[in-house]
C-alpha positions in Angstrom: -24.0 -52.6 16.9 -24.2 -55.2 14.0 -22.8 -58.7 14.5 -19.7 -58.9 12.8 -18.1 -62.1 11.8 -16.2 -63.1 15.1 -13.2 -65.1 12.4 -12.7 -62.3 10.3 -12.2 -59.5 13.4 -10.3 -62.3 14.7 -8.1 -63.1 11.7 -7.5 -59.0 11.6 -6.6 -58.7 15.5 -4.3 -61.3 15.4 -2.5 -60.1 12.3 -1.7 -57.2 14.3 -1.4 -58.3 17.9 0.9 -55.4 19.8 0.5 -53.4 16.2 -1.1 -50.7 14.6 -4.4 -52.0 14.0 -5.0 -50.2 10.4 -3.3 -51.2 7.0 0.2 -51.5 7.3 0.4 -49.5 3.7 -0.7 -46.4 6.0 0.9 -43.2 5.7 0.1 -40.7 8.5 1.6 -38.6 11.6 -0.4 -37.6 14.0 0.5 -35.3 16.5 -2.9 -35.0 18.5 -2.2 -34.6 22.2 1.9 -35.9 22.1 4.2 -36.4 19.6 3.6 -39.9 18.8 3.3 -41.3 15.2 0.2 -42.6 14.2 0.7 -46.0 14.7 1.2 -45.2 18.9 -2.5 -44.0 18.6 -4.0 -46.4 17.3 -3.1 -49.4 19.7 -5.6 -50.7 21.4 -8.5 -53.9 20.2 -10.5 -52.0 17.7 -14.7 -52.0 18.7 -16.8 -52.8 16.0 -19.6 -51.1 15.5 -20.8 -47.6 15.2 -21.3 -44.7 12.5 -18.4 -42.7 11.5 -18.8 -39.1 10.1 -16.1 -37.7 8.1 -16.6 -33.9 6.8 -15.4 -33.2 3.5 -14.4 -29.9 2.1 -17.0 -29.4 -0.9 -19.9 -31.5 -2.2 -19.4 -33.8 -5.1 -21.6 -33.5 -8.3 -19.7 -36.4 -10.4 -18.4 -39.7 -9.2 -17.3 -41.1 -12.4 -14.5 -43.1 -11.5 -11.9 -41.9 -14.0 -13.2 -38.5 -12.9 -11.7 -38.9 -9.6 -8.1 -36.9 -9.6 -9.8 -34.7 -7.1 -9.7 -35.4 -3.6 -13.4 -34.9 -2.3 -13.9 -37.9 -4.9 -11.1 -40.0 -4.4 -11.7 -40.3 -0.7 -14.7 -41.7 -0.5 -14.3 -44.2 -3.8 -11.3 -45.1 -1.9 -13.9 -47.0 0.2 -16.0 -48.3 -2.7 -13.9 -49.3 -5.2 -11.1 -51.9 -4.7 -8.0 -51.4 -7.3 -6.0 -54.6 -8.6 -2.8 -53.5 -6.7 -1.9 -51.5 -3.8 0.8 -49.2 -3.1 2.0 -50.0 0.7 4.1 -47.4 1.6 5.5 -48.7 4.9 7.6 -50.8 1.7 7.8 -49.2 -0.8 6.6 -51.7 -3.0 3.4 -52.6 -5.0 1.2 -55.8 -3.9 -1.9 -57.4 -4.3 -5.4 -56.8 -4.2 -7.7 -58.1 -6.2 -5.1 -59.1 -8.3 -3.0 -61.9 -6.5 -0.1 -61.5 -8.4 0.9 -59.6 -11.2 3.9 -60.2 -13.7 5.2 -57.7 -16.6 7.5 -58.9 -19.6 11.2 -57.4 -19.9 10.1 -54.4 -22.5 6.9 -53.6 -20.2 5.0 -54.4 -22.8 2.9 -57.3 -21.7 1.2 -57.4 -18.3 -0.6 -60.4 -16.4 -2.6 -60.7 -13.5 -4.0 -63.3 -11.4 -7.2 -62.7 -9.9 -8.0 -63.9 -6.5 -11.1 -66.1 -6.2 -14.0 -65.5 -4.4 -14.6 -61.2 -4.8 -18.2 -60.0 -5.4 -19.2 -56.2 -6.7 -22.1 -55.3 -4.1 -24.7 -56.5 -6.8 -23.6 -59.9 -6.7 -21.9 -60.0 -9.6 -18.6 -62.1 -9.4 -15.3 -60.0 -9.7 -13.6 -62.1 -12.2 -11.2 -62.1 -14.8 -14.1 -61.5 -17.3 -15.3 -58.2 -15.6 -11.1 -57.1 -15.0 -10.9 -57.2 -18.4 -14.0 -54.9 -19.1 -12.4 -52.5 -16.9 -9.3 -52.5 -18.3 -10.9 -51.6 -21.4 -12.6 -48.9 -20.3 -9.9 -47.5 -18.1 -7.6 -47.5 -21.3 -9.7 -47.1 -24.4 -12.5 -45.1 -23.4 -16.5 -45.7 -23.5 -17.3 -43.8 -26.7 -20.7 -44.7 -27.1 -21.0 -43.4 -23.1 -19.1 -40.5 -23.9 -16.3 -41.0 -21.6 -12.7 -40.7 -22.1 -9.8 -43.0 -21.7 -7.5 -42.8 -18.4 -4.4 -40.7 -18.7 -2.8 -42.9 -17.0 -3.4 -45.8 -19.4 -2.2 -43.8 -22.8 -0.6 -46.8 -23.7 -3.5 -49.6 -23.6 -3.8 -51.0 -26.4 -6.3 -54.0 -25.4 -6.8 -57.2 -22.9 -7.2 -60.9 -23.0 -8.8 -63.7 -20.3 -6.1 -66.0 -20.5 -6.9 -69.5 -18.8 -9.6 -69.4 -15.7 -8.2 -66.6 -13.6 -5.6 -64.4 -15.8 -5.9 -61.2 -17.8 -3.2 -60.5 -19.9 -2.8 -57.1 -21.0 -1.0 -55.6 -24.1 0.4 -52.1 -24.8 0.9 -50.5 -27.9 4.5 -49.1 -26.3 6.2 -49.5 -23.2 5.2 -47.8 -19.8 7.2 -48.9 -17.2 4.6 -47.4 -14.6 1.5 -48.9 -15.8 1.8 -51.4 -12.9 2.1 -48.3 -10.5 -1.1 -46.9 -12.1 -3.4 -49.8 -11.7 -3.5 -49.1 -7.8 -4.5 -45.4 -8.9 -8.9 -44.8 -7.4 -8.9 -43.4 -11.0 -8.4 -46.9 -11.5 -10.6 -48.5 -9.5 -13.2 -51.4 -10.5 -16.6 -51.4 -11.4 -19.5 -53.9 -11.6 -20.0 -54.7 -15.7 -23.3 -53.2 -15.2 -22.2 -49.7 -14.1 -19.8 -49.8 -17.1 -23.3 -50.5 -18.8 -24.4 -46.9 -18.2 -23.8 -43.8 -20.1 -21.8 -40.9 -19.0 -24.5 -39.5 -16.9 -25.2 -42.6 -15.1 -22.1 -42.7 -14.2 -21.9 -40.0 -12.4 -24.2 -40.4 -9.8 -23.3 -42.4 -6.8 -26.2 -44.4 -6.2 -25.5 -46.1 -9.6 -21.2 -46.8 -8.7 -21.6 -50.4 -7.8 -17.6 -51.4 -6.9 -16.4 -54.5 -4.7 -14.9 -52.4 -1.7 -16.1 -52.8 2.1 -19.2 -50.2 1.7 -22.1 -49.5 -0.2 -24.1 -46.4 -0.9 -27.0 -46.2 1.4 -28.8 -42.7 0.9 -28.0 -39.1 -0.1 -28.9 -35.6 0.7 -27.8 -33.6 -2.8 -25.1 -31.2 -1.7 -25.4 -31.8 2.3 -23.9 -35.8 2.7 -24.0 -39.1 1.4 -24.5 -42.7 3.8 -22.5 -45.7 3.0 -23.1 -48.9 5.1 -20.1 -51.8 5.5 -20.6 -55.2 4.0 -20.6 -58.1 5.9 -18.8 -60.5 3.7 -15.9 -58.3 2.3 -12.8 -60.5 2.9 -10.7 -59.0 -0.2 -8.3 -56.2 1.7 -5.2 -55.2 0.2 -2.4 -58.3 1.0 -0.8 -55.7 3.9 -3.9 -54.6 5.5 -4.2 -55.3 8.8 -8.1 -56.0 9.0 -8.6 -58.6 6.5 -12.0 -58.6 6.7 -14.7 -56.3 6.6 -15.1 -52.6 8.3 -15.3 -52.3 12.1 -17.9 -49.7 11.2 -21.1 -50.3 10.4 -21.9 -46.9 9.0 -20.0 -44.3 6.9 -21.6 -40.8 7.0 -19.8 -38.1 4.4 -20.8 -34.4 5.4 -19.7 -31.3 3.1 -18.3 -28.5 5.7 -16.8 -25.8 3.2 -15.8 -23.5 6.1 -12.7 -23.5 6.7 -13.2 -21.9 10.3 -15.4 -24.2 11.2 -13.6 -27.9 10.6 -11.4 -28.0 13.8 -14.6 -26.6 16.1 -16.5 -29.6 14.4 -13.7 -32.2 15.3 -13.8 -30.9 18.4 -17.1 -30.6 20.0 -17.7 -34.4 18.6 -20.3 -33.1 15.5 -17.7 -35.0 13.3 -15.0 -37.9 13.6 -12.4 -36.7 11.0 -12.7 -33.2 8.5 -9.8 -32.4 6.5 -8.6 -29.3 5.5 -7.4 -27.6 8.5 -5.4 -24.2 8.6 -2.2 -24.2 10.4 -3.7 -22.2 13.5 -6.3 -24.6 14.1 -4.2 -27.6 14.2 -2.9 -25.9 17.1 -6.3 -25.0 18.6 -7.7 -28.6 18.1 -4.2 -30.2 18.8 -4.3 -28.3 22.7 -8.2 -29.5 23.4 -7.0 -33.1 23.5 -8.2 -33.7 19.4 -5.5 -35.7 16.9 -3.9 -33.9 13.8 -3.0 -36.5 11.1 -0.9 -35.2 8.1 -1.6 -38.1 5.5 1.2 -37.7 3.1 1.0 -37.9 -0.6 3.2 -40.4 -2.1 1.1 -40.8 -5.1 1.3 -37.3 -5.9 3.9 -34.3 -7.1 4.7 -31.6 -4.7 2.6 -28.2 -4.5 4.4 -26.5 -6.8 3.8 -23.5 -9.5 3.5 -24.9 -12.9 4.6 -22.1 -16.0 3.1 -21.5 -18.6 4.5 -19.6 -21.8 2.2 -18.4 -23.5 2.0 -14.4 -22.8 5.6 -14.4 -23.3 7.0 -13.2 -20.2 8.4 -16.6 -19.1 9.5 -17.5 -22.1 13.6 -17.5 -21.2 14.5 -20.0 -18.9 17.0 -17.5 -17.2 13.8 -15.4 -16.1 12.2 -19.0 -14.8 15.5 -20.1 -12.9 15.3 -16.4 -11.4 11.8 -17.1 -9.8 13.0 -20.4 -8.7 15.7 -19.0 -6.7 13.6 -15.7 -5.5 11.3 -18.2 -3.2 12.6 -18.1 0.2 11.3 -21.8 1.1 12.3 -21.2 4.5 10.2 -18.5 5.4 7.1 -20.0 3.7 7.3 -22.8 6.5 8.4 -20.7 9.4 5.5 -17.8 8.5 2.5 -19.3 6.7 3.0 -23.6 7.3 2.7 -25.6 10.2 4.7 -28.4 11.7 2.7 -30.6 9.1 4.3 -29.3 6.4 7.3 -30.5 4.4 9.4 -28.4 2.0 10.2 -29.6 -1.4 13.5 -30.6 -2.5 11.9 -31.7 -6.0 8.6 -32.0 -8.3 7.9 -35.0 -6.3 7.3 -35.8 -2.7 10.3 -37.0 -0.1 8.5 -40.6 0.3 8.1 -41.2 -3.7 10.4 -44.0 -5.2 12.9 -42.2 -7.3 12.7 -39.4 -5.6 15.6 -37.2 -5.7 17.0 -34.2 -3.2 17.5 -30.9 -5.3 17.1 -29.3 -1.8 20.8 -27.6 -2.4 20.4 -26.0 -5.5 16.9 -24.3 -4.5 18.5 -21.9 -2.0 17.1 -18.4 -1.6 19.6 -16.3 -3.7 17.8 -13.0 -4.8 20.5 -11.2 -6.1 21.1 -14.5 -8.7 17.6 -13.8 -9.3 18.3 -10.2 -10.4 21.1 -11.2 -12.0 19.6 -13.4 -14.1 16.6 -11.3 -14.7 19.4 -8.2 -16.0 20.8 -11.2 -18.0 17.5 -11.5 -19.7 16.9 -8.0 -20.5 14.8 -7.4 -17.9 15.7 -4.0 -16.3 14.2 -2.4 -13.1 11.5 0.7 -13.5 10.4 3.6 -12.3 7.8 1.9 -9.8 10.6 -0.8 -8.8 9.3 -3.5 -11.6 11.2 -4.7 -14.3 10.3 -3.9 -17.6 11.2 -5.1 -21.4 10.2 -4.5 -24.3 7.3 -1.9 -23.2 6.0 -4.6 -20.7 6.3 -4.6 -17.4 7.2 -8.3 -15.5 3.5 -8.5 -14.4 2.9 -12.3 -13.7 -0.5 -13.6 -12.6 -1.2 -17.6 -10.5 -4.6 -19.0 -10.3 -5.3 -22.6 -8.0 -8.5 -24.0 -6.6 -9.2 -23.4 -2.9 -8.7 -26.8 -2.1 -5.1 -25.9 0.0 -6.0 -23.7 2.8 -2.3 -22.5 2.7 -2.5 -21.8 -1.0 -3.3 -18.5 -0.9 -1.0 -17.1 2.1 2.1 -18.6 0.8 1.5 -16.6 -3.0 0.8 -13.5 -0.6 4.5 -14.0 0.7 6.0 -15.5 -2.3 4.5 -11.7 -3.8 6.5 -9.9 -1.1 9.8 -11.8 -1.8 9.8 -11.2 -5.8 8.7 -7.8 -5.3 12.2 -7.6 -3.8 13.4 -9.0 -7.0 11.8 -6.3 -9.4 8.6 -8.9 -10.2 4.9 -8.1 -9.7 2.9 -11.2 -8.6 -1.1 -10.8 -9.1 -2.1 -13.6 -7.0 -5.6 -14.9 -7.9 -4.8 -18.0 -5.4 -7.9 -19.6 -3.8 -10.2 -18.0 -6.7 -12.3 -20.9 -7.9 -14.5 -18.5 -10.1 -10.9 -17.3 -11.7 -9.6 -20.9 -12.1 -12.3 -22.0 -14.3 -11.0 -20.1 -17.1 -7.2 -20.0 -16.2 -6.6 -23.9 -16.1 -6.7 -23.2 -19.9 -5.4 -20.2 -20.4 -1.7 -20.2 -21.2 -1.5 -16.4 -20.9 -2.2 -17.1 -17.3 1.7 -17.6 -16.1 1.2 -20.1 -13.2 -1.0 -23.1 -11.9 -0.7 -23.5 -8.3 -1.7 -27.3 -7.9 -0.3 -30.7 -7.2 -1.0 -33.9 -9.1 -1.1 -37.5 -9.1 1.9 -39.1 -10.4 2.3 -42.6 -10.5 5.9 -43.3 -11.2 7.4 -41.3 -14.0 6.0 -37.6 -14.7 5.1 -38.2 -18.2 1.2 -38.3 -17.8 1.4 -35.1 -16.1 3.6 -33.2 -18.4 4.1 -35.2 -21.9 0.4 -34.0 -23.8 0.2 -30.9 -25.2 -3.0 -30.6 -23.6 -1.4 -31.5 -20.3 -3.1 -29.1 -17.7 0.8 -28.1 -16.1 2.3 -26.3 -18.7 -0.5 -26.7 -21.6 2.8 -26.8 -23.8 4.4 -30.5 -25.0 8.1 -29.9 -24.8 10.0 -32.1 -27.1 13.3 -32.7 -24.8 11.3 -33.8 -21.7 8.9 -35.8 -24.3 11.9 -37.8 -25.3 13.2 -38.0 -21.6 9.2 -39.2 -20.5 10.0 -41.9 -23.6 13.1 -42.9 -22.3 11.9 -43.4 -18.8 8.9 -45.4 -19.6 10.6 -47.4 -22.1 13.2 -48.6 -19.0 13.7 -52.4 -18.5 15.6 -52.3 -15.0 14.7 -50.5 -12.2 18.1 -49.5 -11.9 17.8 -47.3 -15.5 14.1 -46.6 -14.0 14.9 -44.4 -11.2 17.9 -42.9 -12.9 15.5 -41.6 -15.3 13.3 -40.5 -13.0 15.5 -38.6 -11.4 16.8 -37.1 -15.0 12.9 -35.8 -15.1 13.0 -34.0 -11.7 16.3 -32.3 -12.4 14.9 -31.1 -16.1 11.5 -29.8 -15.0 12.6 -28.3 -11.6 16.6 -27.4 -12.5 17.3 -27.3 -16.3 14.2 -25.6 -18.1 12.7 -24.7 -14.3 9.4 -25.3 -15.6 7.5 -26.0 -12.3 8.5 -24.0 -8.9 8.0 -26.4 -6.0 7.0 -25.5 -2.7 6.2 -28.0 -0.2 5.4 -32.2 -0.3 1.9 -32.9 -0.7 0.2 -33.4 2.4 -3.5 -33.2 3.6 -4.0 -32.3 7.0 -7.1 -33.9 8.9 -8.5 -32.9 12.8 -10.2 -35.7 14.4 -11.7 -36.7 17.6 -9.7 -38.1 20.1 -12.2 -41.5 19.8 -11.1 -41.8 16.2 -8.8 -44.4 14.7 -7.6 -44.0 11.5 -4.4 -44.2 8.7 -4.2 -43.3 5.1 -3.2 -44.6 1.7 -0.2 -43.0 -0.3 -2.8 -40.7 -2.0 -3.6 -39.4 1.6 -7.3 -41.0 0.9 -8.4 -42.2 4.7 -8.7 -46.1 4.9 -12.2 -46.3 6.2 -12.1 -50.4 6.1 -9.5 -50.1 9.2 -11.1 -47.9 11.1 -13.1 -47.1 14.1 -14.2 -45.6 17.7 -13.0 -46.6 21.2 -17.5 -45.4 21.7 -18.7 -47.7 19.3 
């Protein structure tokens, strides 16, 4: 065990006396062994010390930080890179990291931050307003010479300023109302000026990532796992996180275990601390052998959903979209192919995201309105039982990654149900070598996916490139304007809410399934909670073994 600084474990043990002993921004459940939350398992005086091994579900071949909208990446830069805010979802509300405070004009135009004195990248090189700035730029404008685009999420940068000794002052070429939101995004997460230095390649490789988070790269085995080690003089935590200081660990190991069957057997027997990526049945199994299940919910994301796409024609009439909506029996989806993990959706975004709002009532299972609609749109029944027009029969195809081990069951019963309806469902679900093509294909009807949404849903939908419906449609463009351009949080949320009802309701664009949740298996030694984009907070954690 490595000698930890007795006034920072101190500082974090008193902050928490009687408490959860991980960051209060935490989002978890666990129902390992009982039915208490999370925060019931982790009380206790956490043990410093010790290496933690956390099994991921596929290696990672590019670390690039605005690569990281996937979660095998944004988990572990979670622990490398610190962000300038922090979204704590125990309030709701935004606070400090490495910025101390952070102000925006009334047009959301013109943001400052104040950055806290004393943070170091891992190289030494001081985190200050000088190297915020050269993030910024590169988060919003791109490294062209390094071949690397600009963040989505920062569409409207238009450049940054040091202002004084400690300030960074940033300008936008039109308002965004969720830029704030977005700066706690790992896609937004802060690098040393050298790694900025690099090109595209260099970039990419995780020995070069220099951040100012609570570990370090130590070693990697190409496709097999990658060691971090904690530093001793990280004192820079998010303003609500419990441990204020550096990791209880001493050692971060990240394994790849792509086997689904395997992950709760590893959790289990002790080969592993936390995997994620269980199936339903084996929360059970791992649940009964005295392991922990934590459901890390994503508040930073949109719901699993089906995003439609236009192209081949087939969709084309919103009637024929409203019909799937309301051919999805949500209910059974839970009761047959989810777990008790599982949320349904009532919208396009999750039940814990600001602005959500409940569209639970109007998403009923109603398959005769389906084929009502669908008779409404000229679509009439066949010979084999599928509904036909024009010479074409309503043959509609999904694609998604793997990444959801329920992904592919619940298209297998959403196929049965709209079978019922007249509609044939070839469900290429869990088909990576199918996806590669159909993410771009807009003759491919549906995306099966969830994304990262921070605030309004314009980055996700608004560019005509936008991977959801690779179609810009001008109403919801001028809604995503309207939203951004909001100057109370009042008009803020109403907007928001004017979003989901368009995309889910109106044009029925995207058919939602369940809340974004990733479910994890763990030890029973483990101690652990989660940030709003379900990443697992590492800093906070540790073993009652050492």
């Amino acid at each position: 065990m490595r000698n930890t600084p007795l006034s920072l474990k101190a500082a974090a043990l008193l902050a928490v006396l009687g408490l959860s002993l991980t960051a209060c921004g935490g989002n978890s459940a666990s129902t390992g062994g009982s039915s208490e939350p999370a925060a019931s398992a982790e009380a206790g005086t956490p043990v410093a010390g010790g290496t933690f091994t956390f099994a991921e579900v596929t290696p990672i071949n590019n670390w690039q930080t605005q690569a990281a909208r996937f979660y095998e990446k944004a988990n572990v830069l979670n622990s490398v890179l610190d962000r300038l805010t922090y979204f704590d979802t125990e309030s709701g509300k935004l606070v400090g990291w490495i910025a101390s405070e952070f102000t925006a004009n009334e047009a959301q135009t013109e943001f400052t931050f104040t950055i806290r004195d004393g943070a170091t990248f891992s190289d030494g090189t001081a985190l200050d307003a000088e190297a915020v700035k050269e993030n910024l730029d590169a988060l919003g404008l791109g490294v062209k010479s390094a071949q690397i685009q600009p963040n989505v999420d920062f569409s409207a940068y238009k450049g940054s300023a040091v202002v004084g000794e400690d300030q960074v002052k940033v300008t936008l070429k039109r308002p965004d109302a969720n830029f704030l939101r977005s700066t706690s995004s790992v896609t937004a997460g802060l690098v040393s000026p050298g790694t900025l230095e690099l090109d595209n390649a260099g970039q990419t490789a995780i020995s070069q990532i220099v951040g100012s988070g609570p570990f370090v790269f130590e070693s990697e085995k190409p496709d097999e796992e990658v060691v971090f080690t904690s530093r001793d003089d990280y004192a820079w935590a998010p303003e609500t996180a419990a441990n204020q200081g550096d990791a209880y660990l001493e050692k971060l190991v990240v394994k790849y275990l792509p086997e689904v069957a395997h992950r709760a057997g590893a959790a289990q027997s002790g080969q592993v601390d936390l995997v994620r990526g269980l199936q339903p049945v084996d929360e059970e199994v791992l649940s009964a052998g005295g392991g922990q299940i934590f459901a890390a919910q994503g508040v930073d994301l949109t719901t699993n959903h089906a995003a439609i796409r236009i192209g081949s024609g087939k969709l084309a009439e919103t009637k024929v979209r409203q019909a799937l909506q309301a051919g999805i029996d949500r209910q059974a989806l839970k009761d047959t192919v989810l777990s008790d993990s599982y949320v349904l959706a009532g919208s396009i975004l999750n039940h814990q995201a600001p602005g959500f709002v409940d569209l639970s009532a109007e998403l009923g299972y109603d398959p005769e309105k389906s084929k009502a609609l669908l008779e409404e749109a000229g679509w009439s029944v066949g010979a084999d039982g599928i509904r036909e027009k024009d010479g074409k029969k309503l043959e509609i195809t999904v694609a998604s990654s793997n990444n959801s081990v329920v992904i592919k069951p619940a298209f297998e019963l959403i196929e049965q149900q709209w079978r019922e309806i007249g509609v044939q469902l070839v469900n290429r679900a869990a088909d990576n070598s199918f996806l590669t093509n159909a993410m771009v294909d807009d003759q491919i009807e549906f995306f099966g996916t969830r994304q990262f949404a921070y605030g309004g849903l314009g980055p996700v939908y608004a560019p005509a490139t936008n991977n959801q419906t690779l179609n810009a449609d001008k109403e919801l463009n001028e809604l995503f304007t309207r939203e951004q351009a909001a100057t109370t949080e009042e008009e803020h949320l109403k907007l928001i809410g004017e979003e989901q009802r368009a995309l889910v309701l109106d044009k029925a664009l995207t058919l939602v399934l369940w809340d974004e949740v990733q479910v994890y298996g763990a030890n029973k030694d483990a101690h652990i909670d989660f940030t709003s984009g379900t990443a697992p907070i590492f800093q906070g954690a540790w073993k009652s073994n050492g």
